[in-house]
MIVEX-98166 format. One line per field, with one value per residue (C-alpha): residue in three letters; residue number from 1; x, y, z. Coordinates in steps of 0.02 Angstrom, whole numbers, plus 32768, in hexadecimal, padded with zeros to 4 digits. Layout:
<sites>
r: ALA|...
k: NUM|...
east: X|...
north: Y|...
up: Z|...
</sites>
This chain:
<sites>
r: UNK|UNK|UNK|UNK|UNK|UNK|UNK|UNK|UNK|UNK|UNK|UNK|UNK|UNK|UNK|UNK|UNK|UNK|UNK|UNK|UNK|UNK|UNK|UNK|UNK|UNK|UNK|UNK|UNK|UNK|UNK|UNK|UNK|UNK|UNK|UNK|UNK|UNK|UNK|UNK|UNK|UNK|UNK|UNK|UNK|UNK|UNK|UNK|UNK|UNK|UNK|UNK|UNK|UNK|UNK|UNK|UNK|UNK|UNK|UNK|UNK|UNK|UNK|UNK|UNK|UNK|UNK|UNK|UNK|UNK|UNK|UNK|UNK|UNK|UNK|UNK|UNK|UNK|UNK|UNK|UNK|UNK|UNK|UNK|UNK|UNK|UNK|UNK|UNK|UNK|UNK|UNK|UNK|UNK|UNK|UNK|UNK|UNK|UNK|UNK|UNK|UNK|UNK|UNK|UNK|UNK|UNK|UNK|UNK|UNK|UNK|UNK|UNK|UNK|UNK|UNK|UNK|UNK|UNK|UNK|UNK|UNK|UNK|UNK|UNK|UNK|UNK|UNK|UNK|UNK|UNK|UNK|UNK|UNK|UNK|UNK|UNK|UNK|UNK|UNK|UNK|UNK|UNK|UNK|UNK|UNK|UNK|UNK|UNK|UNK|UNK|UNK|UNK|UNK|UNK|UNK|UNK|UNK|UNK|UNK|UNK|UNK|UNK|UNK|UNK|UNK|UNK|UNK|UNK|UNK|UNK|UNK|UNK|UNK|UNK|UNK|UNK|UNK|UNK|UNK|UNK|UNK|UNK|UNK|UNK|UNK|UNK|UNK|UNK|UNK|UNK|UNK|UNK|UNK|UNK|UNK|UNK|UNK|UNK|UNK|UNK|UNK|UNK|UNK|UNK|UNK|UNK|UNK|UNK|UNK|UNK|UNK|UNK|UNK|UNK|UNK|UNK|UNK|UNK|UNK|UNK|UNK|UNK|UNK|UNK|UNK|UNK|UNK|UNK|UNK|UNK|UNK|UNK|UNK|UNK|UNK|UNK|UNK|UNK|UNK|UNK|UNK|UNK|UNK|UNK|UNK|UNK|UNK|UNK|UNK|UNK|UNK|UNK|UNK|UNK|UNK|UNK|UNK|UNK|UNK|UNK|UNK|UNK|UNK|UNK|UNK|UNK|UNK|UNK|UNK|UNK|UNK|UNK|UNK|UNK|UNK|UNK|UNK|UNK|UNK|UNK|UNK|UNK|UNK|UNK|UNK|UNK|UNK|UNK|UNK|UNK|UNK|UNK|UNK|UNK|UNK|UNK|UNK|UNK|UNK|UNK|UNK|UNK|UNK|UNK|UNK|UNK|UNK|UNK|UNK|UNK|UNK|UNK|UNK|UNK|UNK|UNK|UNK|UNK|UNK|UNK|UNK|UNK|UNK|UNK|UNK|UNK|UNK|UNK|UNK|UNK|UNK|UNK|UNK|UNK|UNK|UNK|UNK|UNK|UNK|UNK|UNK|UNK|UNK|UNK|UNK|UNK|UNK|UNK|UNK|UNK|UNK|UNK|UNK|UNK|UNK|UNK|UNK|UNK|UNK|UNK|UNK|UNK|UNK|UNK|UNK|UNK|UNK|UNK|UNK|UNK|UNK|UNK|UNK|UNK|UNK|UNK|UNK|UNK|UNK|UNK|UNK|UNK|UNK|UNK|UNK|UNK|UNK|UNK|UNK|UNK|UNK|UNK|UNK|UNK|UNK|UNK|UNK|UNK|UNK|UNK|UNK|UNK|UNK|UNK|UNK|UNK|UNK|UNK|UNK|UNK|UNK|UNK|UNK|UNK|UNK|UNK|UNK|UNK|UNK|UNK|UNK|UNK|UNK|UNK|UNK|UNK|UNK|UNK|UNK|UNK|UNK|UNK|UNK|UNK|UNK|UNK|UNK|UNK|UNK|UNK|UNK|UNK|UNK|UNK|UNK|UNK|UNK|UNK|UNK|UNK|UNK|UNK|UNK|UNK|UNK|UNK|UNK|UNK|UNK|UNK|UNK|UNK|UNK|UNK|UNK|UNK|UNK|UNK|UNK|UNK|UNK|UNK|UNK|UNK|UNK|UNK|UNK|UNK|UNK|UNK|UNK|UNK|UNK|UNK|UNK|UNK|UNK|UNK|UNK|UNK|UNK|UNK|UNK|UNK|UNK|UNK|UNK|UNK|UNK|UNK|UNK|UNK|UNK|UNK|UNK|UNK|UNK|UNK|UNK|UNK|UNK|UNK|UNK|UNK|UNK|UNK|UNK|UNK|UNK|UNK|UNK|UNK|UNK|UNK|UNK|UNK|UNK|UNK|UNK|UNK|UNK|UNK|UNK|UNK|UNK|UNK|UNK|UNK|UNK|UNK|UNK|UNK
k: 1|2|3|4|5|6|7|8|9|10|11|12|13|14|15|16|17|18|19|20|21|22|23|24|25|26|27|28|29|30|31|32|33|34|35|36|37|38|39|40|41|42|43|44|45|46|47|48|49|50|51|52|53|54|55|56|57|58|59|60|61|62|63|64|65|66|67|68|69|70|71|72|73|74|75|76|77|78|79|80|81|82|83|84|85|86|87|88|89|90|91|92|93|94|95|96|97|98|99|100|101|102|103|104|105|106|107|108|109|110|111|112|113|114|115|116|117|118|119|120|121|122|123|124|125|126|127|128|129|130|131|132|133|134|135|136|137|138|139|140|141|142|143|144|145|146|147|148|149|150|151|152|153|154|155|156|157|158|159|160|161|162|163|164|165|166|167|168|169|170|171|172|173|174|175|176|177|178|179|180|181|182|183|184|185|186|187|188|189|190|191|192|193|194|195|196|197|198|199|200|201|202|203|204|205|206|207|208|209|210|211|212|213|214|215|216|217|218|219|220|221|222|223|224|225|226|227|228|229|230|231|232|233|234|235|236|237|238|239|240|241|242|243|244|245|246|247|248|249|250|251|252|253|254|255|256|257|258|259|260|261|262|263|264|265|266|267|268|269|270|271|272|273|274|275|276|277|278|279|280|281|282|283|284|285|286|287|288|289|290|291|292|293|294|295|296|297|298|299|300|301|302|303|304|305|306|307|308|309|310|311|312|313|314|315|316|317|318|319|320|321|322|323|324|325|326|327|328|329|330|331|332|333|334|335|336|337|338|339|340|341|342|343|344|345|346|347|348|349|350|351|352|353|354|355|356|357|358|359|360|361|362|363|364|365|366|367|368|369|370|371|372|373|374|375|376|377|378|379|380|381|382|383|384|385|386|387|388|389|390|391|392|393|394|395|396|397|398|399|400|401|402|403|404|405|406|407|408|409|410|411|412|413|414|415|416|417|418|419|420|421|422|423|424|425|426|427|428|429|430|431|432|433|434|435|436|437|438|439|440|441|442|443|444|445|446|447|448|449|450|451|452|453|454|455|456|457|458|459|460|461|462|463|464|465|466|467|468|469|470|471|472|473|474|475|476|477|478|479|480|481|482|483|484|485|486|487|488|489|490|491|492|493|494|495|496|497|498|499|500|501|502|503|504|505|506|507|508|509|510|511|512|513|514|515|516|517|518|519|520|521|522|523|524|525|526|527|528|529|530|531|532|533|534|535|536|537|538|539|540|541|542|543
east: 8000|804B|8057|7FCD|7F56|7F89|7F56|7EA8|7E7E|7EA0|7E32|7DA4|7DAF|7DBC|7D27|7CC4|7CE2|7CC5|7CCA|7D9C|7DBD|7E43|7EC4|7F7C|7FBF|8080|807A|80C8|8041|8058|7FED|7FDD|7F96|7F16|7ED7|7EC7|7E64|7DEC|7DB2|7D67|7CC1|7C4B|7C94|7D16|7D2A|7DC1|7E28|7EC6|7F56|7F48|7E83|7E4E|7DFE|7D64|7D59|7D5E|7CF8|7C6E|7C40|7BD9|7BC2|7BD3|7B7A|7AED|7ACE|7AD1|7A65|79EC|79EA|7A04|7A9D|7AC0|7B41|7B9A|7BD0|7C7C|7CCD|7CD8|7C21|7C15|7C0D|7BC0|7C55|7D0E|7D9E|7E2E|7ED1|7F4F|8018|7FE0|80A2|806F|7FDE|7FE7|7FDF|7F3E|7EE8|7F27|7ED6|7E35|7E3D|7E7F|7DD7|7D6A|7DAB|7D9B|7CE8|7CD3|7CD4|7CD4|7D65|7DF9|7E6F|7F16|7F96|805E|80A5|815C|81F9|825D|8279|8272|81C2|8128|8068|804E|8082|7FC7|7F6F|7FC7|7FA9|7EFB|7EF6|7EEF|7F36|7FDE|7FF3|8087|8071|8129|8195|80FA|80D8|8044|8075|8067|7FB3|7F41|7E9F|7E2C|7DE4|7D2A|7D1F|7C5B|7C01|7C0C|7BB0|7BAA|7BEF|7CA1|7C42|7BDA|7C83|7CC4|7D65|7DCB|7E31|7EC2|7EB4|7ECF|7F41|7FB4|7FA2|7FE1|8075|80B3|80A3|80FC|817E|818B|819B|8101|80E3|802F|7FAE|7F28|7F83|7F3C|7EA3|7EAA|7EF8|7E60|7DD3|7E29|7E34|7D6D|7D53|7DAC|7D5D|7CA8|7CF4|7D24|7C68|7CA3|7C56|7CFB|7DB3|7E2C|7ED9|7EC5|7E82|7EFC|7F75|7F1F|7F17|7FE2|8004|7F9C|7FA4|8042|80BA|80B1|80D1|8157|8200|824C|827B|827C|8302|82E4|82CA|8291|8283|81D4|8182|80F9|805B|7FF0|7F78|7EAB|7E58|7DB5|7CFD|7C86|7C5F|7D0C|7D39|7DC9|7D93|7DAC|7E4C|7E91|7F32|7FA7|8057|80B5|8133|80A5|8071|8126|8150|80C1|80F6|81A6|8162|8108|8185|81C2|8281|82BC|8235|82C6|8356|82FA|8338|82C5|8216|8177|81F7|81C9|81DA|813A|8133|8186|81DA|8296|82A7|8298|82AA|8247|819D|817D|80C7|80AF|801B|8065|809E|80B3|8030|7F79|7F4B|7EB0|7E89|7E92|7E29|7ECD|7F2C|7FCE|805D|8083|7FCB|800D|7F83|7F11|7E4B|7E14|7D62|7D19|7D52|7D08|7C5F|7C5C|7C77|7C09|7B7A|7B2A|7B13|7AB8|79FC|7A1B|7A8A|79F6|796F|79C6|79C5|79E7|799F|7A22|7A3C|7A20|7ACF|7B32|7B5A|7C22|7C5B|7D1E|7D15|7CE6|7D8B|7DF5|7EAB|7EFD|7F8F|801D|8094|814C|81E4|8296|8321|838A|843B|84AF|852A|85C8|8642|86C3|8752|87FC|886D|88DD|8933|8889|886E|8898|8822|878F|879E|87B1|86FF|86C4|86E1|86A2|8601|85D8|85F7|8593|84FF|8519|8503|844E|843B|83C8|834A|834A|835A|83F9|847D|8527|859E|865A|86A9|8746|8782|883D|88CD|887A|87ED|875B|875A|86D6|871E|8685|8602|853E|8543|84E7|856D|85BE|8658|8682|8667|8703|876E|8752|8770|8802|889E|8833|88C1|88CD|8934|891B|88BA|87EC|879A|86E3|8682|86DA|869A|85F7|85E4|8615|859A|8517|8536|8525|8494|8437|8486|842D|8386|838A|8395|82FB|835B|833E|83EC|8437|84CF|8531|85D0|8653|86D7|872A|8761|873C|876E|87FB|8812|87C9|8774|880D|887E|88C7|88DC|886B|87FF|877E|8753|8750|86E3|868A|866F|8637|85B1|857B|8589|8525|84A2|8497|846B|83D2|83A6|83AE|833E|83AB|83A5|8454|84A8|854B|85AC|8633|86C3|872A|8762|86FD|8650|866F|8600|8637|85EA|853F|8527|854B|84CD|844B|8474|846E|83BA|83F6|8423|84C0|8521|85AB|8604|86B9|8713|868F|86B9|8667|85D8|85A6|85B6|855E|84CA|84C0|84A0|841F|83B7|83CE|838C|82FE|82B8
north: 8000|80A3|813F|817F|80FA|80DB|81A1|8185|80E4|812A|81B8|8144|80D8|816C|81C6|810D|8113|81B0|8143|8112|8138|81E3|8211|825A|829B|82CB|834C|83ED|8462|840E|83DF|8321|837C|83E1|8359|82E6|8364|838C|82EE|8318|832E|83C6|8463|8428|8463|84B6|84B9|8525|84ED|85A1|858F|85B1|851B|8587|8591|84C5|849E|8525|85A4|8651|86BC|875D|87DD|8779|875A|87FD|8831|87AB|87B4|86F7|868E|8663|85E6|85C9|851F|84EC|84A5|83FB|83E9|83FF|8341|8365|834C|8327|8393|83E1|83EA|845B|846E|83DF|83E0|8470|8449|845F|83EE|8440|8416|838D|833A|837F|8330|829F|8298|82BA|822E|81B6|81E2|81B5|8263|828B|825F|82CE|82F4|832D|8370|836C|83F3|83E9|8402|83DD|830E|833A|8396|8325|8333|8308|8246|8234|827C|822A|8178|818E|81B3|80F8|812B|8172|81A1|821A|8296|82B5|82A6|828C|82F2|8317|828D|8213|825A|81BD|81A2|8191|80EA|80EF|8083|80AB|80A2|8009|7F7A|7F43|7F8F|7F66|7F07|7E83|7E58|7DB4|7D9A|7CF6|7D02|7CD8|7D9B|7E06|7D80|7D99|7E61|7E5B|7DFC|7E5B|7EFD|7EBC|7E82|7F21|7F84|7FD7|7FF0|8044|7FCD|8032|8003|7F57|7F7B|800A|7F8E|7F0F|7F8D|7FCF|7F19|7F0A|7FBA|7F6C|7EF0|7F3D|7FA7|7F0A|7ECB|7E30|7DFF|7D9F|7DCD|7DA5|7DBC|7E4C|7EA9|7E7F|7EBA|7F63|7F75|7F64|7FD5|804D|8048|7FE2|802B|80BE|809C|802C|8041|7FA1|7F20|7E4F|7DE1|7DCA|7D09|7CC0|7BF4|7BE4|7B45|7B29|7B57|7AB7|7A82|7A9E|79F9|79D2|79F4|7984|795E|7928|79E9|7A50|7B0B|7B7E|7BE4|7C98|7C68|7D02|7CF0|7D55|7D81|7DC0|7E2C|7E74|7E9C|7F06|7F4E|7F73|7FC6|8036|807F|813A|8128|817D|812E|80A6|8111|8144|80DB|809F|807C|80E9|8184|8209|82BF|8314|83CB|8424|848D|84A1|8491|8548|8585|857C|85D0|864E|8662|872E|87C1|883C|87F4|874B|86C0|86E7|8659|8624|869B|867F|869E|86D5|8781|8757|87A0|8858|889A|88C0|8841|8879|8857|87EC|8832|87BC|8734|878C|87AD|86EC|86D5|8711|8715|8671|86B7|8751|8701|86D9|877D|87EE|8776|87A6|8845|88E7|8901|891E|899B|895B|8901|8868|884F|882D|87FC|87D6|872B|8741|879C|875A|8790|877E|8718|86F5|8676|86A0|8636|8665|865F|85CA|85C0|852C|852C|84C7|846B|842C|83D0|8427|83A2|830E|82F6|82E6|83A9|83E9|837B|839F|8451|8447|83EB|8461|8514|84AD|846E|851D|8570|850F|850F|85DD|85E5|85B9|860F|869F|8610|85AA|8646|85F5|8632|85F9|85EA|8585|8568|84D1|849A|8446|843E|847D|84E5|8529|85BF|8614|8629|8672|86C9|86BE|86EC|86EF|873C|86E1|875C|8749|86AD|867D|86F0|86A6|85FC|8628|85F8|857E|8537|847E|83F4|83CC|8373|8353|83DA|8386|83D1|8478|8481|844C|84C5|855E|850E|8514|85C2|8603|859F|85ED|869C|8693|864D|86EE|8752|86EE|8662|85AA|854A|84B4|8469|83F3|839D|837D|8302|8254|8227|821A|82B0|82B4|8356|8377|843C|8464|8457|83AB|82FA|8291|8207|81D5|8292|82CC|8235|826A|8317|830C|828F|8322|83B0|8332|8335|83DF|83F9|8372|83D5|8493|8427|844D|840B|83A3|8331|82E3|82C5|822C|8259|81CF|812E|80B2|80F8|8116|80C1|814D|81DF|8177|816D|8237|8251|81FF|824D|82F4|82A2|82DF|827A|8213|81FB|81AC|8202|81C3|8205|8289|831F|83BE|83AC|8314|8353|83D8|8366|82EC|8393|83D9|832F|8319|83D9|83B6|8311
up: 8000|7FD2|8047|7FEC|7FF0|80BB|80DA|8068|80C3|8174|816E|8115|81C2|8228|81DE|81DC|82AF|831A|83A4|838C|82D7|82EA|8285|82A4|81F0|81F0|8158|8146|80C8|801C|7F89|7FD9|808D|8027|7FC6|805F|80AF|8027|8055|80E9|80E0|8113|8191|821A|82C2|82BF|8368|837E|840F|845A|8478|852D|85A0|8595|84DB|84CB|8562|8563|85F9|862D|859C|8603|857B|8567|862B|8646|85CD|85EB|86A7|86BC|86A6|85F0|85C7|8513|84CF|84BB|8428|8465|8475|83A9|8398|82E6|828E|8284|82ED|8298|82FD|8296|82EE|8361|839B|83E5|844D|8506|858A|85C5|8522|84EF|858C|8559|84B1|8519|8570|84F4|847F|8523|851F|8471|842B|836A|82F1|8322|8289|82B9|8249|827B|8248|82A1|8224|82B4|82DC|838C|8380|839E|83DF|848C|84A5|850A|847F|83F5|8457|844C|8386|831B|8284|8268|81C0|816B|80C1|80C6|8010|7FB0|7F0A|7EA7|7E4E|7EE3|7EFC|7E8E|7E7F|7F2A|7F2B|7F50|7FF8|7FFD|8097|812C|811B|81DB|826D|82C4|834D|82D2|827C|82BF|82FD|8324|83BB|8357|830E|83B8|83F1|8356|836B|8419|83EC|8366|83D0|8444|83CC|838B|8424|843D|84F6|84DB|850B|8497|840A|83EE|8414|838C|831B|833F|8320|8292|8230|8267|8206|817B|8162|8182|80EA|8082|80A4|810B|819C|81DE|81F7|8170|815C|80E8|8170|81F0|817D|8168|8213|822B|81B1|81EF|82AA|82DA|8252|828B|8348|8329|8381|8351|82C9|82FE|82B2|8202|822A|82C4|82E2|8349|8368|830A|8377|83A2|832D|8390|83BA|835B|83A1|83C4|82FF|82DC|827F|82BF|82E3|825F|826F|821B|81C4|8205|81AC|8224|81A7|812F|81D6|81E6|8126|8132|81BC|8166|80CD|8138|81B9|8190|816A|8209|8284|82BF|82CD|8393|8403|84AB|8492|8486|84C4|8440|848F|84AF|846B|84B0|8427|843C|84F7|8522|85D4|8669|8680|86DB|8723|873F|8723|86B3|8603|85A4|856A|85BB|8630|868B|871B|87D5|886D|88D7|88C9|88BB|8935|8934|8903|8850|87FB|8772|878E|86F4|86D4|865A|86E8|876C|8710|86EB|8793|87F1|876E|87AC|8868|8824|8837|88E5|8918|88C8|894A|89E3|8A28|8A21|8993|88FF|8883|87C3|8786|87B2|8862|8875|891D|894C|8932|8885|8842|87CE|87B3|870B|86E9|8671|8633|8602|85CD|8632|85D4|85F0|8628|860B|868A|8648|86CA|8679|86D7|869A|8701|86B7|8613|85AF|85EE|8543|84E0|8564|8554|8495|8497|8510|84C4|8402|8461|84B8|8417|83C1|8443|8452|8388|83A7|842C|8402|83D5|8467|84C7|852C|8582|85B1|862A|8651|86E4|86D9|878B|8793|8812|88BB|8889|8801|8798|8730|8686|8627|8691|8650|858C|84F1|8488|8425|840C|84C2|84D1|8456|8496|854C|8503|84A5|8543|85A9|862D|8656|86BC|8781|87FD|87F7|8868|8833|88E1|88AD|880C|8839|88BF|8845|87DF|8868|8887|87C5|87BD|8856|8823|8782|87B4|8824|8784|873D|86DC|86D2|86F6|86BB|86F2|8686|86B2|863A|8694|867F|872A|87DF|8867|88A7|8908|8997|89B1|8A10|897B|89CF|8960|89C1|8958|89E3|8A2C|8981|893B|8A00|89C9|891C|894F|89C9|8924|88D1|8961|8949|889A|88BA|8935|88D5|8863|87C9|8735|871D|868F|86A6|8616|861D|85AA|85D7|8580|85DC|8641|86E7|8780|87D7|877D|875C|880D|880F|879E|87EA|8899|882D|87EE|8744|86A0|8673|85D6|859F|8509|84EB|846B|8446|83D6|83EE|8370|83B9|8476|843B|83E5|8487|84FB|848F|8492|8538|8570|8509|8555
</sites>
């Protein structure tokens, strides 16, 4: 089946069953996403990632309840059950949301379409949300050319429940998503419901292998983390014991290596190169900073009903007005008597609130002690440079401090500049003992100086080795070990965000344990060159 046909087929099925029929379409705008979408029939109900709770769930229409003199309340989006959702830039839909759309498709809501947008291979809809949707199909490389005739599938002949299934079929689906590394437990049931749509659409009131393929092409492919062995010796599966009239039960024939050629031909060419299983990053664009939760500027968020510290909050009106709107028939009852408008009492007020992302700051430690010093720092300053060229982007910032022989120095202080940056870097010293608790305690204290300032640290350590200087500036291999156990402690307990960085020939037991008493990540990059170092820090801030 080509890419084409996969992407008509799926939406057929998804159309055919509001119930669990929704679609997730990878397609940047393009001739193939246009014509897929003219397929759709009658208006959509388009949804945006940047619409309010209120917009999608319904609430108090304030204009009309005051004008009316009774409480008036408007739908929401999600109650238009009439016809199909359209998710555009769902790598951008927040968590908030997405769990909406979550619930709404548990409760059997209307056929959700949504369409991937992300240029980026680290930029995906939210892994909940994308669980939930059957089929997984992807526009991407096709032409006008690609774009054939639509096959007329017509409408279902039964429903998914009156097809019959042997339980051969949902035993066979369960294995081969588990051979393939798919962790979701949705998925073959998705897989199941989708080869009963099939073959409703096929006019057969029974399971065939057709359909089973169908279904692992459309639904399996897609989640698919994993290859088996090309050949696998099994035993052949006992033969059933005849009934009562001397036949043996009618069985599906399931050639599993029909089931996994299918699956083959269908997998995007970079879907394996992921490693782990069912791991894909949710979106969160390019792993900005922090955010900051204040009442003057940013991203408009849902208001409160408590005035935040300092008295400087700004009333939300329409909030207020909503409210306090449905107490109005019993306020007016009670006495005194009130004069003619909405009665607002304290407990109705709203304050307004924002959302803001901090700039981030990468705090580099890199261990300038040993012979090796020279090739560390050499990867250091290439990695930093390269991480600073994008840093007007990712609005980051940067900073290096190197410990060696008895003590820690900051090298490069908090920078975006690039021009600085190099000339810092350009006489880096090296050679000495391992002051690690040294340079993790000048680490601590950039860190908290620059969360002062409204920036959201990160402390990575570049070393190869285990301490062995004490704070004191003595050689001593059990205080020092002692010491930066207790440094350790301390970033755990600053609640910073911390990856450790293993330059050194072999992984170290040492530094694994470090990072997980810093509760941050570990990796183990011998022999790394800059661009690399550089590549394994960006994937690892962004997950």
């Amino acid at each position: 089946m080509t890419p084409w046909g996969r992407a008509c087929l799926a939406l057929r099925l998804a159309l055919a069953d509001p119930a669990g029929g929704d679609l997730l379409i990878r397609a940047r705008p393009g001739p193939a996403r246009k014509a897929l979408l003219a397929l759709l029939p009658g208006p959509l109900c388009r949804l945006h990632p940047a619409l309010t709770l209120e917009s999608l769930e319904g609430g108090i229409d304030s204009a009309a309840s005051l004008a009316a003199g009774t409480l008036v309340r408007h739908a929401g989006l999600l109650e238009a059950r009439d016809r199909p959702f359209l998710l555009p830039m769902a790598e951008r839909c927040p968590p908030l949301m997405a769990s909406r759309l979550c619930a709404a498709l548990d409760r059997g809501g209307p056929t959700l379409i949504a369409l991937h947008e992300g240029a980026e291979p680290e930029e995906a809809a939210p892994a909940a949300l994308a669980d939930r949707l059957a089929y997984h199909v992807t526009l991407e490389g096709l032409s006008r050319a690609d774009l054939t005739a639509v096959p007329d599938y017509g409408p279902l002949a039964l429903r998914p429940e009156q097809i019959h299934c042997p339980p051969e079929a949902l035993e066979e689906l369960v294995q081969l998503a588990v051979t393939l590394g798919i962790t979701s437990l949705r998925a073959p049931g998705l897989a199941l419901r989708s080869a009963r749509l099939h073959a409703a659409l096929n006019k057969r009131n029974r399971l065939e292998t057709e359909d089973l393929l169908a279904a692992a092409e459309l639904v399996l492919a897609p989640r698919a983390t994993r290859l088996p062995a090309e050949t696998s010796e099994e035993p052949e599966p006992p033969r059933e014991a005849p009934d009562e009239r001397g036949e043996s039960p009618e069985r599906l024939d399931l050639p599993q290596e029909i089931l996994l050629e299918a699956i083959r031909t269908a997998l995007p060419p970079d879907l394996l190169s992921k490693s782990g299983s069912n791991n894909g990053i949710s979106g969160s664009g390019s792993g900005a900073g922090g955010k900051l939760i204040g009442n003057r500027r940013g991203r408009p968020l849902g208001a409160r009903a408590s005035a935040p510290r300092g008295g400087t909050a700004r009333i939300d009106l329409p909030a207020t007005l909503r409210a306090a709107l449905p107490y109005q028939g019993l306020r007016r009852a009670a006495p005194p008597k009130q004069r003619p408008g909405p009665i607002i009492r304290a407990s109705d007020l709203r304050y307004r609130r924002f959302e803001e992302l901090s700039d981030r700051l990468l705090v580099f430690a890199v261990d300038g002690s040993g012979s090796a010093a020279l090739a560390r720092l050499a990867e250091a300053k290439g990695a930093v440079e390269l991480l600073l060229s994008e840093a007007y982007a990712r609005r980051d910032q940067v900073a290096l401090l190197t410990f060696r022989g008895t003590g820690a120095e900051l090298l490069l202080p908090p920078t975006r500049s690039l021009v600085q940056t190099k000339r810092r870097l350009a006489d880096l010293p090296g050679g000495g003992g391992t002051p690690l608790a040294a340079g993790l305690d000048l680490g601590i204290e950039v860190a908290r100086a620059a969360r002062r300032k409204g920036l959201s640290p990160v402390l990575i350590l570049l070393t190869d080795g285990r301490a062995n200087v004490t704070r004191a500036g003595t050689p001593d291999r059990a205080q020092a070990a002692e010491e930066a156990e207790q440094a350790a402690r301390q970033v755990s307990a600053q609640a910073l965000d911390s990856i450790v960085i293993d330059l050194g020939r072999r992984p170290e037991a040492a530094l694994r344990r470090l990072a997980l008493t810093m509760g941050g990540r570990y990796l183990a990059l011998p022999r790394a060159d800059a661009e690399s170092l550089s590549s394994s820090i960006t994937t690892a801030l962004e997950r």
